[in-house]
C-alpha positions as CSV (number, residue, x, y, z in Angstrom):
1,X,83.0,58.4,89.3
2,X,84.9,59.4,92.6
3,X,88.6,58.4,93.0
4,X,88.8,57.4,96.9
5,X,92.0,59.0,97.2
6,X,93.9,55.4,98.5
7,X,95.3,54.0,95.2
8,X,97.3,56.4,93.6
9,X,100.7,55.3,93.1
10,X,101.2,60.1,93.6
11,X,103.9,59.1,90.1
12,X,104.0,63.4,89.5
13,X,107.1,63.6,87.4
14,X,109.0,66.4,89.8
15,X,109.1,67.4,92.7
16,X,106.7,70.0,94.0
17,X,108.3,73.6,95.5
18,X,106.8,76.8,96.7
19,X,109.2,79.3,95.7
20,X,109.2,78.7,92.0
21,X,112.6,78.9,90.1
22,X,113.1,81.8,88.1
23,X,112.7,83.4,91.5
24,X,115.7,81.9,92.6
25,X,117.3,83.0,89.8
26,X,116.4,86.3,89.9
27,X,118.4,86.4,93.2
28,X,120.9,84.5,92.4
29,X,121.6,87.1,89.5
30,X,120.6,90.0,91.2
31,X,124.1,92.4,91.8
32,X,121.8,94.6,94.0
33,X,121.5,91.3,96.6
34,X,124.0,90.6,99.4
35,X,127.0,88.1,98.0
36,X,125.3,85.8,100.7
37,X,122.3,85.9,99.5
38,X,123.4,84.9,96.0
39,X,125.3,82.2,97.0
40,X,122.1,80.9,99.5
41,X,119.8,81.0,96.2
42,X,122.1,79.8,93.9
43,X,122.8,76.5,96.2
44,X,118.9,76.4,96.5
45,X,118.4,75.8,93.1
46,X,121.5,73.2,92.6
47,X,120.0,71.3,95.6
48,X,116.2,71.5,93.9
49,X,117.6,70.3,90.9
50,X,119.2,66.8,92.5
51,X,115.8,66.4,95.2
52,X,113.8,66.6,91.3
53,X,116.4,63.7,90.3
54,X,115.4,61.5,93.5
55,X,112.2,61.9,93.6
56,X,112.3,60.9,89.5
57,X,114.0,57.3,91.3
58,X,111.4,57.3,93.9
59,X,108.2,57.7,91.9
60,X,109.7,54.9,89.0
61,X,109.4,53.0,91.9
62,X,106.6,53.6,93.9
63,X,104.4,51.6,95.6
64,X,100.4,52.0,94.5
65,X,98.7,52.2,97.6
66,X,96.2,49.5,96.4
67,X,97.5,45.7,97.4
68,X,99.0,44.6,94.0
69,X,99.4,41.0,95.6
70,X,95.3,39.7,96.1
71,X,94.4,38.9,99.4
72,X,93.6,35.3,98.7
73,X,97.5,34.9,97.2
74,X,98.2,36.1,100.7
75,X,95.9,33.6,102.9
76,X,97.3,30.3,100.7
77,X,101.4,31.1,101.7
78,X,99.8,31.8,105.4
79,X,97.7,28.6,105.4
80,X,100.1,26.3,103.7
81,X,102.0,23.6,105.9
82,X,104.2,23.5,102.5
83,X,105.8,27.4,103.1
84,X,108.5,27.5,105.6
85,X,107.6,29.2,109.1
86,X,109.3,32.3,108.3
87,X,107.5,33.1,105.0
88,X,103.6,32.0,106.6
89,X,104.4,34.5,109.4
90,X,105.6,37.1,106.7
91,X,101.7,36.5,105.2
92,X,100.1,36.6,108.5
93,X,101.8,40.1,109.2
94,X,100.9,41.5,105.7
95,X,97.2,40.3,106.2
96,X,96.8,41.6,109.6
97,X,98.2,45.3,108.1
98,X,96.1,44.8,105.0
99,X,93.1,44.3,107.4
100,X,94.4,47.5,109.4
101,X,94.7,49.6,106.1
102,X,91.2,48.5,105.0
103,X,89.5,49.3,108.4
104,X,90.7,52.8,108.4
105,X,89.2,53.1,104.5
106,X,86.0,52.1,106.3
107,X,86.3,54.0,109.1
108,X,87.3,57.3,107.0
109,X,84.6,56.4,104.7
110,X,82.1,56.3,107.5
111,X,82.9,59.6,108.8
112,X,84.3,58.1,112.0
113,X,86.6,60.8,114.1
114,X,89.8,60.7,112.7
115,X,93.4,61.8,114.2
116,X,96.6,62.9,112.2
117,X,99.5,60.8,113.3
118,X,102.7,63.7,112.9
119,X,106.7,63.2,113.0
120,X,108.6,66.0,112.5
121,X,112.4,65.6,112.2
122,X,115.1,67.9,112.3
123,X,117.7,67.6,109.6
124,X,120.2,70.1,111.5
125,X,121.1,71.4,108.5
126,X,121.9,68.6,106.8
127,X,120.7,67.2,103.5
128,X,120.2,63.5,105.6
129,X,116.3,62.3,105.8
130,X,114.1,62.6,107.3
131,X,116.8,63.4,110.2
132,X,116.6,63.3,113.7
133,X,113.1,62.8,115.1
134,X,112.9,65.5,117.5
135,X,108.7,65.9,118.0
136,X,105.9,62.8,117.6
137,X,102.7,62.9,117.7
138,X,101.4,64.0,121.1
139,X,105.1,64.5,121.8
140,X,105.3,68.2,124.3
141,X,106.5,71.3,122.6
142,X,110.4,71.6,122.0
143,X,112.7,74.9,122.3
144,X,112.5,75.1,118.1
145,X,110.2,77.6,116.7
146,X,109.9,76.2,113.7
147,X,109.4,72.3,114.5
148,X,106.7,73.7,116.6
149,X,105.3,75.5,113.8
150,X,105.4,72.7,111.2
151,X,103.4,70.4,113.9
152,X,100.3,73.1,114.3
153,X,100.1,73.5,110.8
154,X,99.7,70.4,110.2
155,X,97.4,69.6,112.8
156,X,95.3,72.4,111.2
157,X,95.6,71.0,107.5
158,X,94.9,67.8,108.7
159,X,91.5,68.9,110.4
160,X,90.8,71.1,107.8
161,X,90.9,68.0,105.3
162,X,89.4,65.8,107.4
163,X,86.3,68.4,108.3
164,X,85.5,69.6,105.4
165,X,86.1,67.5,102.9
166,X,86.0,64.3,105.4
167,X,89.2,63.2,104.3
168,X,91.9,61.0,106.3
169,X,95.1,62.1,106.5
170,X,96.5,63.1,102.2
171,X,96.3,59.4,101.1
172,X,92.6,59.3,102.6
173,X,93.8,56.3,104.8
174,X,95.9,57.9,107.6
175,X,99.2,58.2,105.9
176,X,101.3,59.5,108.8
177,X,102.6,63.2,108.0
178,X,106.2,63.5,108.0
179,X,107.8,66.5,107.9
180,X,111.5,67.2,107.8
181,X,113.1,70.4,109.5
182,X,116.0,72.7,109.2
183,X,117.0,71.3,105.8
184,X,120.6,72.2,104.7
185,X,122.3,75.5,105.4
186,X,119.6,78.9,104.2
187,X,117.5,76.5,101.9
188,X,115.3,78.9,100.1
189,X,112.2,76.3,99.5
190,X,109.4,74.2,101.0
191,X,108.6,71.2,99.3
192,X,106.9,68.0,98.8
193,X,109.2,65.3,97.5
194,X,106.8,62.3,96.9
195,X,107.2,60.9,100.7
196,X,106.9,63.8,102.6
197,X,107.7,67.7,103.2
198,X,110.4,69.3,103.8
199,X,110.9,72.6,104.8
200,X,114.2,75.2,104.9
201,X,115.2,78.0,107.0
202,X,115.5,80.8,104.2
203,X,118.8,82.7,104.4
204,X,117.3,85.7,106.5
205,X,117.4,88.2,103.9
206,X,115.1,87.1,101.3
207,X,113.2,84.0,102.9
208,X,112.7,83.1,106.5
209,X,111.6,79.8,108.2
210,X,109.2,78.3,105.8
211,X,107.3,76.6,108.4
212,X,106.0,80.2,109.9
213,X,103.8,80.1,107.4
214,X,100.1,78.2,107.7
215,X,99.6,78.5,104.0
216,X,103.2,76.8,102.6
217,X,102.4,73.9,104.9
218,X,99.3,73.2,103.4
219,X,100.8,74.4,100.1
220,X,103.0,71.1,100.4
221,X,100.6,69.2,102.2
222,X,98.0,69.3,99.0
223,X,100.9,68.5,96.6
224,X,100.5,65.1,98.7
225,X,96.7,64.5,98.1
226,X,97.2,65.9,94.3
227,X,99.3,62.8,94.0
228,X,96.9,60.5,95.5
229,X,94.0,61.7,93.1
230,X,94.2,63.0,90.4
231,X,97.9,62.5,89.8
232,X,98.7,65.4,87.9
233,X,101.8,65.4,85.9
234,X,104.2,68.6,87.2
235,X,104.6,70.2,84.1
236,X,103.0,72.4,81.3
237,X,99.1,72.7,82.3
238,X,98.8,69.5,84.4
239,X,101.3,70.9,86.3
240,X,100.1,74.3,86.9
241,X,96.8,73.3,87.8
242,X,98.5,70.8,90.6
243,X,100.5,74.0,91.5
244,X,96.9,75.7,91.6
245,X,95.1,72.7,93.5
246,X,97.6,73.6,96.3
247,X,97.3,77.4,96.6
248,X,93.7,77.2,96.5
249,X,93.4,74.9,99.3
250,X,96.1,76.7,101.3
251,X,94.2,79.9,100.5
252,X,90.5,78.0,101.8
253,X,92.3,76.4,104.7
254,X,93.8,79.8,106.1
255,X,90.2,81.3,105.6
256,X,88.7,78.2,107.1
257,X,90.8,78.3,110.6
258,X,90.6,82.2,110.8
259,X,86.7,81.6,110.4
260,X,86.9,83.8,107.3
261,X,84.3,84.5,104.6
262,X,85.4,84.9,100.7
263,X,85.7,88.8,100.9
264,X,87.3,88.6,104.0
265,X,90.4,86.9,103.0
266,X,93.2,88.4,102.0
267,X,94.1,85.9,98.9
268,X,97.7,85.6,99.2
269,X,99.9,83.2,99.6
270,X,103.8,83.4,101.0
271,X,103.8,86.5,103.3
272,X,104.6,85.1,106.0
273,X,107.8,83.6,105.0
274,X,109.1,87.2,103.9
275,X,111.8,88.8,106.4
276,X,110.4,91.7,108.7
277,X,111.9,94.1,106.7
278,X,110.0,92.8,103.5
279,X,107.2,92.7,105.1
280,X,103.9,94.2,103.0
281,X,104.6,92.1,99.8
282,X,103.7,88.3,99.3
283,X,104.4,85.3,96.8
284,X,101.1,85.0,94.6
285,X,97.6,86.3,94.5
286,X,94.8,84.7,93.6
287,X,93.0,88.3,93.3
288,X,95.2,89.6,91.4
289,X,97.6,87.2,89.9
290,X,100.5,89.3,88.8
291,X,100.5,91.5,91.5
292,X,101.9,90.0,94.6
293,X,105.3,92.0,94.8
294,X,107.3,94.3,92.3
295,X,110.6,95.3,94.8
296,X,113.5,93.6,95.6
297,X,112.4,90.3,94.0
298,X,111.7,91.5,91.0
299,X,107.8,91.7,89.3
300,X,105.8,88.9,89.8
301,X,105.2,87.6,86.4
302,X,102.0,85.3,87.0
303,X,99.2,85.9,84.8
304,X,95.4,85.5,85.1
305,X,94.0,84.4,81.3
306,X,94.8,82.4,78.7
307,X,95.2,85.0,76.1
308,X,98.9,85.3,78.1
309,X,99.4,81.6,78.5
310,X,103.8,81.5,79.2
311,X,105.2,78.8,77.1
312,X,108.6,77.8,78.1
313,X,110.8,75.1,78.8
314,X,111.6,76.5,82.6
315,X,109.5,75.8,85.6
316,X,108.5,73.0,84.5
317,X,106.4,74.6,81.3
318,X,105.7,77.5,83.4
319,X,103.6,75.8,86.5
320,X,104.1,78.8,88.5
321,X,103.1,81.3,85.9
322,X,100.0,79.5,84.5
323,X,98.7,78.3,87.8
324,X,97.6,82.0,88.3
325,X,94.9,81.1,85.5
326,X,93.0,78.4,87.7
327,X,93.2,80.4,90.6
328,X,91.5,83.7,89.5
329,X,88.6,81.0,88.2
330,X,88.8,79.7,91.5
331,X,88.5,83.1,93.3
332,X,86.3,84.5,91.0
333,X,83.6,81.6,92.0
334,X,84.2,81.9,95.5
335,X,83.4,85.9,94.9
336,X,80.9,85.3,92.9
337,X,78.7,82.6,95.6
338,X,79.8,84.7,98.4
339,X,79.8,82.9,101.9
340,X,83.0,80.6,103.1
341,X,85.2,79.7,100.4
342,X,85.2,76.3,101.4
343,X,81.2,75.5,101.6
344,X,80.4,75.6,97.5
345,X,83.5,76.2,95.7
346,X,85.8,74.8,97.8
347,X,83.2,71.5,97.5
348,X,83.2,71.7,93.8
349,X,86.9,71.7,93.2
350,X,87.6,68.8,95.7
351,X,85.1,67.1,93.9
352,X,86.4,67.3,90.6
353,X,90.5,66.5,91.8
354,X,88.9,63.2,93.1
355,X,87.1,62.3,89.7
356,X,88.2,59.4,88.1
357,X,87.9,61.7,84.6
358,X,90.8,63.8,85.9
359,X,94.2,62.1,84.5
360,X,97.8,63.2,84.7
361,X,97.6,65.2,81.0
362,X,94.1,66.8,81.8
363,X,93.8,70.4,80.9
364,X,92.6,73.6,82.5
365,X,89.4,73.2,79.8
366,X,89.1,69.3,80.9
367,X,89.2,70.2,84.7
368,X,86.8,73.3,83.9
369,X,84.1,71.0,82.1
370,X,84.3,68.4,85.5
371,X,84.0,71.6,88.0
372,X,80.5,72.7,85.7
373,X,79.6,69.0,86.1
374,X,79.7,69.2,89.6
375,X,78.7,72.2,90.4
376,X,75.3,71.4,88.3
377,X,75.1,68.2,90.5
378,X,75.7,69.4,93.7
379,X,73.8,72.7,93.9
380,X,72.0,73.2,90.6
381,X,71.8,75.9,87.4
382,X,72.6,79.2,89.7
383,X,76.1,77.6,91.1
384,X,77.0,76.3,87.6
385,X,76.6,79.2,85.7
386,X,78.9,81.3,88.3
387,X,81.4,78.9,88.0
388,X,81.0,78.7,83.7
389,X,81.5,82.6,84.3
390,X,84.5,82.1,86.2
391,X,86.3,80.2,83.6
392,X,85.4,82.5,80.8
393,X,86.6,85.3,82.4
394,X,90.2,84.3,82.2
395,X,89.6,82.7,78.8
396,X,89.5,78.7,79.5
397,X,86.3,77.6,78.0
């Protein structure tokens, strides 16, 4: 019942942010923020709303990772003294990569040794992608903080996929990670857009470089092998628990690279893309969802069970309020089996984003049930009834 990660066409309906939008707003409309500021937040969210629009014309029309054209189709136009030279050397390329593609499935399936393949561009604060490609894989360290930054981080989600979960790169089949730098002028976001991330600057005053933070990177990065698996839709509670899927992981990769057990992480997400001066306060807890900040951006308004589910029509349906209800069930288990995050629960929740019963409309309840299922399979009555505990403490099943 395992989705291998390598087909999924990833056609989530918007794209996937960090800082959610009535945040923006909140700045944008704050008179107690700098006129700068305001302006930086209100061009943040203009911007967010066209990169939703193009990624809607990008995902219409995707490409499934799985060959749509069989191979034996392929090996008739190659073979054929009818087809003109051009169009049997056409075939014979597109076998030979189809061949490549299909060795690396083997090889990740295997548990071979696997290597991320990075390009990080700089868009020099332009809305051009991905830019100007300024650091390759194995390419030295440049004079940019922030490219530098974005290549670590993803060095580190990439191992941490690929160890713990034995996963190649976020389609499963060593998708190269491309990452896009120094987007427009005080961009206020990090994002996945479908293809790849892309990270902004912040203005300085409420945001600064996205990329200084281990957590947003893999944040995004998750966004990227949601789409590949389960392919949840990014709105109402589909969306929220994709939003969740990618602060849990960022959460367990953090804990995971620091060598961190459950109670010794700090559960928060975002802090380190918060100015000097703002230091202290983060973006969302997973402890305490609800609590993160209440200063100069306003109270965080996530919640932690169902009984104060947000409808609304902003968002997305409320992604970034709602997701706070997966992730309490999420910390909760990991609290509850004690140990590294990333050994049980962490297990258990990959599990279940990569079964083929997860579908772009499932549920919190639907994606509950397949976590007790696994859970029960993988380590038995103790681990199952922690995690059905979990879930009924912030009022899912």
């Amino acid at each position: 019942m395992e989705r291998d990660g390598t087909s999924g066409s990833g056609q989530c309906n918007s794209m996937c942010s960090f800082i959610p939008p009535y945040l923006l707003k909140a700045i944008a409309d704050s008179p107690e923020a700098p006129q700068s500021a305001r302006e930086g937040a209100a061009r943040t969210q203009s911007i967010d709303i066209n990169i939703r629009s193009d990624r809607q014309v990008l995902l219409e029309g995707a490409t499934p990772g799985a060959g749509i054209i069989p191979p034996y189709i392929t090996e008739a136009i190659a073979e054929s003294e009818a087809t003109e030279p051009q169009v049997r050397e056409s075939a014979q390329q597109t076998l030979q990569q189809d061949r490549e593609i299909r060795r690396e499935r083997a090889e990740a399936a295997a548990g071979a040794v696997v290597y991320p393949t990075r390009q990080i561009f700089d868009c020099r604060e332009t809305d051009s992608l991905p830019g100007s490609l300024v650091r390759p894989e194995n390419g030295p360290r440049v004079r940019d903080r922030a490219v530098n930054n974005a290549y670590d981080g993803l060095g580190i989600a990439f191992n941490f996929f690929a160890t713990v979960f034995g996963r190649n790169s976020i389609d499963n089949a060593s998708l190269t990670l491309v990452c896009s730098m120094h987007y427009l002028h005080d961009y206020n976001n990090a994002l996945w857009n479908g293809r790849q991330m892309i990270f902004g600057d912040g203005d300085g005053k409420y945001f600064d470089y996205f990329s200084d933070s281990l957590d947003v990177i893999v944040h995004e990065l998750t966004h990227g092998v949601t789409q590949y698996t389960a392919n949840l839709e990014y709105k109402d509670q589909p969306g929220a628990l994709n939003e969740s899927i990618s602060d849990v992981f960022a959460c367990m990769a953090e804990q995971w690279h620091f060598g961190q057990t459950s109670a010794q992480g700090d559960w928060i997400l975002g802090q380190h893309i918060l100015p000097v001066a703002r230091k202290g306060a983060a973006l969302r807890s997973l402890r305490a969802p609800g609590t993160a900040y209440n200063d100069y951006l306003g109270k965080d308004p996530q919640i932690s069970h169902m009984r104060d589910y947000v409808t609304t029509d902003k968002d997305n349906g409320g992604v970034h309020y709602n997701s706070g209800i997966p992730n309490h069930a999420f910390y909760l288990t990991a609290i509850g089996l004690g140990g590294h995050s990333w050994e049980r629960t962490g297990q258990i929740w990959y599990k279940s984003l990569t079964d083929r019963r997860v579908k772009s409309k499932s549920t919190f309840k639907e994606f509950a049930e397949f976590t007790l299922d696994h859970a029960q399979n993988m380590f038995g009555n103790l681990v199952s009834n922690i995690v059905k505990s979990s879930w009924e403490s912030v009022g899912v099943l």
